[in-house]
DRENZA-107383 format. One record per residue (C-alpha): residue number from 1; residue in one letter; x, y, z. Coordinates in pm, 1 decimal, always signed. Each point is the difference from the previous one (the first is absolute). Layout:
PT    k  r        px        py        pz
PT  NUM  a         X         Y         Z
...
end
This chain:
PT    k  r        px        py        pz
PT    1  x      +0.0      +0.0      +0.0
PT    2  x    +114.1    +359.7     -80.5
PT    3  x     +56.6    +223.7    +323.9
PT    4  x     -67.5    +331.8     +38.7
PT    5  x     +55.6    +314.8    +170.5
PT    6  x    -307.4    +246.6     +83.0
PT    7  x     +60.5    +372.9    +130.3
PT    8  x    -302.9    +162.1     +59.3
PT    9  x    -109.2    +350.0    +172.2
PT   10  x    -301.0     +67.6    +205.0
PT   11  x    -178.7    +265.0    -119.2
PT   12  x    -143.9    +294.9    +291.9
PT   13  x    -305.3    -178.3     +14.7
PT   14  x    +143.6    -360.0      +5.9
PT   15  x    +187.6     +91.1    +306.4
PT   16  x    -254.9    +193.9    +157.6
PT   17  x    -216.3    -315.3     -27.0
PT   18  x    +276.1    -222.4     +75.2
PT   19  x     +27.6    +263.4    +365.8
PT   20  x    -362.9     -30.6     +28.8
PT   21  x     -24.8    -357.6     +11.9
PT   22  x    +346.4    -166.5     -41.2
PT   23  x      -1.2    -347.3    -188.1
PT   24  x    +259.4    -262.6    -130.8
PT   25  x     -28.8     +95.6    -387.4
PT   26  x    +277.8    -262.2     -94.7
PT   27  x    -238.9    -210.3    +146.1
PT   28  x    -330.1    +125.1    -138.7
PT   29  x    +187.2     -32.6    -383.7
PT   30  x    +124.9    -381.2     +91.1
PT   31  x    -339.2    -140.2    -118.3
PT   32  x     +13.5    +211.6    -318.9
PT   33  x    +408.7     -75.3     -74.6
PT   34  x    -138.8    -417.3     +33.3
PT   35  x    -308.2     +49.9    -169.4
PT   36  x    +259.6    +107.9    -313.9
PT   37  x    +203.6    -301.2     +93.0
PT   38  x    +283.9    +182.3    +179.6
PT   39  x    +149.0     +30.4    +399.0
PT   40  x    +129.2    +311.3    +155.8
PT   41  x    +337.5     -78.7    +157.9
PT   42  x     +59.5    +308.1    +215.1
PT   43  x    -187.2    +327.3     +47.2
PT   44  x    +146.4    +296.9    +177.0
PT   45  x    -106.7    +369.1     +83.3
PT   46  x    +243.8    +230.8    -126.9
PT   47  x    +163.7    +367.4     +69.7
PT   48  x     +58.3    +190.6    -260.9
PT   49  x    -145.0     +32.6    -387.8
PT   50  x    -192.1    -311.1     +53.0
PT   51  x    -160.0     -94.5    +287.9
PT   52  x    -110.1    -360.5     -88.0
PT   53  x    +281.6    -246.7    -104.2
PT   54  x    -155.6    -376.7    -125.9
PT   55  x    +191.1    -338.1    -127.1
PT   56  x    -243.9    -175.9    -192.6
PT   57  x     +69.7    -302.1    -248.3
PT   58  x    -246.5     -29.1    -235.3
PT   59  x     -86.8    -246.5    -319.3
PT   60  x     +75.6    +200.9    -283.2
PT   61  x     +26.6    +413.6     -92.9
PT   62  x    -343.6      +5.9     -78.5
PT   63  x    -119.9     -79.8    +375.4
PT   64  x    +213.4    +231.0     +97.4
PT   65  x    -105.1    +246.1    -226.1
PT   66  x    -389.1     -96.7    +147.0
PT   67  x     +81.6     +32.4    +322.0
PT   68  x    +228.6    +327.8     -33.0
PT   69  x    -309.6    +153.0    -272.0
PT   70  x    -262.7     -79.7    +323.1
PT   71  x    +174.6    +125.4    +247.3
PT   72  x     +82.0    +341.7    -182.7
PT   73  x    -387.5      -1.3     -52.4
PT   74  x     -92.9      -1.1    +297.7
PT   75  x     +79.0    +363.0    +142.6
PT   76  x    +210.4     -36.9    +302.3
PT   77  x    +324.7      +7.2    -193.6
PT   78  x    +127.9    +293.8    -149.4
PT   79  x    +313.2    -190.5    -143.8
PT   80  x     +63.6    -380.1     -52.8
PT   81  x    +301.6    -113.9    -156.7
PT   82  x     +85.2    -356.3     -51.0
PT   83  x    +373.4    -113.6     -80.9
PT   84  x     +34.3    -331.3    -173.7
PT   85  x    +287.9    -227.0    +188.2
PT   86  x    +230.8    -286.7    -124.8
PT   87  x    +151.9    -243.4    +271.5
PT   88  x    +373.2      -6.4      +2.5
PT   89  x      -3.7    -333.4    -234.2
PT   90  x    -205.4    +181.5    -243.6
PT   91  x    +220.7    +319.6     +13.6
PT   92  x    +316.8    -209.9     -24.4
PT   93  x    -168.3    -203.9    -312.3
PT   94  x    -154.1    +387.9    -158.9
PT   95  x    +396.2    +112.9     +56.7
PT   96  x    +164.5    -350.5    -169.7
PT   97  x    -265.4     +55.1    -302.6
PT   98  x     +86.4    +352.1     -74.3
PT   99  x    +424.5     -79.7     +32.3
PT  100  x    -105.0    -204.8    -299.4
PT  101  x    -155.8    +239.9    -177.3
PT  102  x    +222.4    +240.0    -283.6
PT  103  x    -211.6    +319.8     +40.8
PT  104  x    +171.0    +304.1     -89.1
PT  105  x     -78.5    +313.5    +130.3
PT  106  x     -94.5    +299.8    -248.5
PT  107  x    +321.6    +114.7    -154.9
PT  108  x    +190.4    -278.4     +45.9
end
């Protein structure tokens, strides 16, 4: 399965719901992230640009792309950004492929 990353940021009103009546949202998305045939690994609040920091593997890029399109959708976001990840094998085997290559840079 492909992993990825998800930053998100609350918008005013997500957090001033979120102060109102605090809940678990890595755990209210769980059912959603399985329903699309994925797990969520980790989930973190965050300081900084993004306050919502998510390690999700999921099926395929189109899941993903479900998930990240429904939870943009919904309004308590005002950014989502999600980061596609290789393991270390499937860096190491992305990095063997391309020393194999014979691409030439413009001008050369």
């Amino acid at each position: 399965m492909a992993h990825y990353l998800l930053l998100g940021s609350y918008t005013n009103e997500g957090w001033a719901a979120q102060i109102k009546s605090p809940q678990n949202r890595i755990e209210a998305i769980r059912p959603v992230v399985e329903r699309l045939g994925g797990s969520i690994e980790a989930g973190y609040l965050a300081f900084g640009e993004y306050d919502l920091v998510i390690l999700v593997q999921m099926p395929n890029n189109i899941s993903m792309a479900a998930l990240s399109l429904a939870a943009s959708a919904g309004g308590a976001l005002s950014a989502l950004k999600t980061v596609p990840l290789l393991t270390i094998d499937e860096g190491l085997e992305a990095l063997a492929k391309a020393g194999s290559l014979e691409y030439k840079p413009p001008g050369n």
